[in-house]
C-alpha positions as CSV (number, residue, x, y, z in Angstrom):
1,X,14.8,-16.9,-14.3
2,X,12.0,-15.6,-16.8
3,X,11.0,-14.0,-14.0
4,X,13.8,-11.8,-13.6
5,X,13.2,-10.6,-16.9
6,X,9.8,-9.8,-16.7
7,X,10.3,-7.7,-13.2
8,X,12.9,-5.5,-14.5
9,X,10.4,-4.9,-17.4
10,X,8.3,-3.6,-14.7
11,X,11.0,-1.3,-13.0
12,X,10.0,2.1,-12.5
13,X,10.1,5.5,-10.0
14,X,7.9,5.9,-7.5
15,X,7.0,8.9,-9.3
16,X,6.2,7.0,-12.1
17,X,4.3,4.2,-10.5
18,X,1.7,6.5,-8.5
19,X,0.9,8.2,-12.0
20,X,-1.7,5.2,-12.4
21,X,-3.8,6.4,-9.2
22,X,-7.2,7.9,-10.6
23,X,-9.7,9.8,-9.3
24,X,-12.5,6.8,-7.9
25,X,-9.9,4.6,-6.9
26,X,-9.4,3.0,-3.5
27,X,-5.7,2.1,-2.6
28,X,-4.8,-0.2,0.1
29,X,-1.6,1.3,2.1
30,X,0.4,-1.5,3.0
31,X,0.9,-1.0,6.9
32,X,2.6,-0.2,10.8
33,X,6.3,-0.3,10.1
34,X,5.9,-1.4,6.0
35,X,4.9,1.5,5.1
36,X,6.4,1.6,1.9
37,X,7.5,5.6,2.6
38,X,8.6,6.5,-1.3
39,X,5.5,5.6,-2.6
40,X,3.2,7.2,0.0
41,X,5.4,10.4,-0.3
42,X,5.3,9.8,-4.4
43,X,1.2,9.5,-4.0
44,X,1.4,13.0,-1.6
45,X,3.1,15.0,-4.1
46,X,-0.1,14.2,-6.6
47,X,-2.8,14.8,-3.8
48,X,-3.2,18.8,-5.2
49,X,-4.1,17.3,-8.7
50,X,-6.1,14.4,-7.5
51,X,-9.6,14.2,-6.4
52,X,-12.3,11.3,-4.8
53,X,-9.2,9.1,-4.2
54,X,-9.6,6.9,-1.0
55,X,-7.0,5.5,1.4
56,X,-7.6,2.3,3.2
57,X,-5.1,0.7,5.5
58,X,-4.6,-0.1,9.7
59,X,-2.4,2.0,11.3
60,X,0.5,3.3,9.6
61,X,3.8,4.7,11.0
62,X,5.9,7.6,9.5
63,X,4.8,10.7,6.9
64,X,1.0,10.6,6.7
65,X,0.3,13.5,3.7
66,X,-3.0,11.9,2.6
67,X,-4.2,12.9,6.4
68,X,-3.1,16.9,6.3
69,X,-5.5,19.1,6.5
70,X,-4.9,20.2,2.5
71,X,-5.3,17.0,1.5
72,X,-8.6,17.3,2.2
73,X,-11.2,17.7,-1.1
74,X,-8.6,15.0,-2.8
75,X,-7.8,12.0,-0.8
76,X,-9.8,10.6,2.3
77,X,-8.8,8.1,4.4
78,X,-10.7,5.2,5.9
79,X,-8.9,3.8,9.1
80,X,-9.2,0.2,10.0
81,X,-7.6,1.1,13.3
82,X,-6.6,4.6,14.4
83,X,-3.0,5.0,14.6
84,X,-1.9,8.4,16.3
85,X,-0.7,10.0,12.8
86,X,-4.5,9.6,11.7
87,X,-6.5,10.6,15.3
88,X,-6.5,14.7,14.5
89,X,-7.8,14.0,11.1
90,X,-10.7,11.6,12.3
91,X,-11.3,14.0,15.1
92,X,-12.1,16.9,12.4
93,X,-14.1,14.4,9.9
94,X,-11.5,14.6,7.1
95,X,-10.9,10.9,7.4
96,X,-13.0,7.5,8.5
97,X,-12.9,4.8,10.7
98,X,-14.8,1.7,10.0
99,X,-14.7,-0.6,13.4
100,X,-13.7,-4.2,12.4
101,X,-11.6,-7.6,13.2
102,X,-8.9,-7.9,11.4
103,X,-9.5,-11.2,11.0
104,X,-12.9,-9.6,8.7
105,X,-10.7,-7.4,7.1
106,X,-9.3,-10.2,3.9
107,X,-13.0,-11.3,3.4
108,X,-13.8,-7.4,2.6
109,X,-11.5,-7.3,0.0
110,X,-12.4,-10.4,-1.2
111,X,-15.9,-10.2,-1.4
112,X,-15.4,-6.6,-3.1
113,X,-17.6,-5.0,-0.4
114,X,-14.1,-3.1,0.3
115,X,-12.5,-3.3,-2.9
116,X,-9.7,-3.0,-3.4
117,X,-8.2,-0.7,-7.0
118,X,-4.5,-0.6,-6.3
119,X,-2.2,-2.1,-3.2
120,X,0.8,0.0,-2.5
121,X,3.5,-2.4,-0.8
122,X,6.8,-2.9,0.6
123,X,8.8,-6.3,-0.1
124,X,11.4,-8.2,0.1
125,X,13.8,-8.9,-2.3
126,X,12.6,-11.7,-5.0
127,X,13.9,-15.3,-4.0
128,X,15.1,-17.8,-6.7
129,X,11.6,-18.3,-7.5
130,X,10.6,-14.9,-7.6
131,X,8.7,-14.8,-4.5
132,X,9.0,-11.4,-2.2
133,X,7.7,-11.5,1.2
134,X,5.6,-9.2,3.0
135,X,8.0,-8.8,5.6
136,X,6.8,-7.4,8.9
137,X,3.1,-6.2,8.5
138,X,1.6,-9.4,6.5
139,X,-2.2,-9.0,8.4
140,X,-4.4,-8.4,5.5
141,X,-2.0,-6.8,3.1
142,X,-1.7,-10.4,0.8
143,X,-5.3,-10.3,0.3
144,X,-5.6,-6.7,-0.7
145,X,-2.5,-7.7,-3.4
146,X,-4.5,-10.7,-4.6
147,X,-7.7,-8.4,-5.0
148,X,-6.3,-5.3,-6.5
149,X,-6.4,-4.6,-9.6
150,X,-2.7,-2.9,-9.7
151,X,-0.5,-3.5,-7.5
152,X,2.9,-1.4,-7.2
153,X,5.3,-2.3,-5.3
154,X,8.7,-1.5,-3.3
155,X,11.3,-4.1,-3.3
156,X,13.3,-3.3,-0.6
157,X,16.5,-5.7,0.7
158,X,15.9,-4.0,3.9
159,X,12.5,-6.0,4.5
160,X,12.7,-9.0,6.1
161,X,11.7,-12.2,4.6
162,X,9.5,-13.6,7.1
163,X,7.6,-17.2,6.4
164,X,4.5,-18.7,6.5
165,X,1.3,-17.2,3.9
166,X,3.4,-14.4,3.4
167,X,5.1,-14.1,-0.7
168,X,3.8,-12.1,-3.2
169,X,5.2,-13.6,-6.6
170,X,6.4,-10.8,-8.8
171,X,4.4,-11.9,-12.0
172,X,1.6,-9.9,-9.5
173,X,3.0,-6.6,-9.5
174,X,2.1,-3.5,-12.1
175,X,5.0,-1.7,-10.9
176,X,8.1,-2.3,-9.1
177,X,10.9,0.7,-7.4
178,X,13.8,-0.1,-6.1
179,X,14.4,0.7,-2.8
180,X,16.6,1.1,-0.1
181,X,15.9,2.1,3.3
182,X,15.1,0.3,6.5
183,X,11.6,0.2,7.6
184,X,10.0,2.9,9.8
């Protein structure tokens, strides 16, 4: 259980954990209903102070602040699919949409043609081994944790462990918050 030991080493606020967002930094927003909502509202409390931050995800459900209108000048987005919450701000060119598969989307990160600086996610709780799953959005949110450079992350016993090419070991993350709340 070494493990265990070295993720509560890595326990943290969400506060805390967004702190390591720079300016220049793309950050991958895990997706639809994993939105991992306390880190996304963490990262909107910063927006005023931070500047050429981009946002990358697919569609995303629940509190958008890096798409108001002031968070313009500080954080764009770059849609992979247009979910309503980002539609106004394409509409007025204060965010991006780049027309893709999703199936070309893990190849992006991987070839570093998207990369990919930090992953914001919402897990499971570890298993024995240490292994949290990406619950209910997996699409191309395991590549963008394998590619980023930090990775913070909620673990979240509401998340459902789902199977398959889906676990996220948590000798990967940066940062880890507690959380408790059920998915959008």
């Amino acid at each position: 259980m070494g493990w265990l030991r070295r993720l509560q080493a890595k326990m943290t606020s969400a506060e805390e954990a967004v702190q390591c967002i720079e300016p220049g930094h793309r950050v991958f927003l895990h997706g639809a209903c994993a939105v991992p909502q306390r880190l996304l509202a963490a990262l909107g409390a910063r927006i005023p102070e931070l500047h050429d931050v981009e946002i990358v995800h697919l569609h995303a459900e629940g509190e958008a602040p890096h798409l108001a209108p002031e968070a313009a000048g500080h954080v764009r987005h770059r849609a992979l699919f247009i979910g309503s919450n980002a539609r106004q701000a394409i509409w007025e060119g204060r965010a991006d949409y780049v027309p893709i598969f999703l199936s070309d989307i893990p190849a992006l990160f991987r070839s570093r043609r998207l990369a990919v600086d930090v992953a914001l996610l919402n897990l499971s709780t570890p298993d024995q081994h240490g292994f949290c799953s990406l619950g209910t959005s997996v699409d191309c949110a395991k590549a963008a944790a394998e590619e980023a450079r930090i990775v913070i992350a909620q673990i979240n016993p509401r998340v459902p462990r789902t199977l398959g090419d889906s676990f996220v070991h948590v000798d990967q993350l940066t940062w880890a918050v507690e959380v408790d709340e059920p998915p959008y």
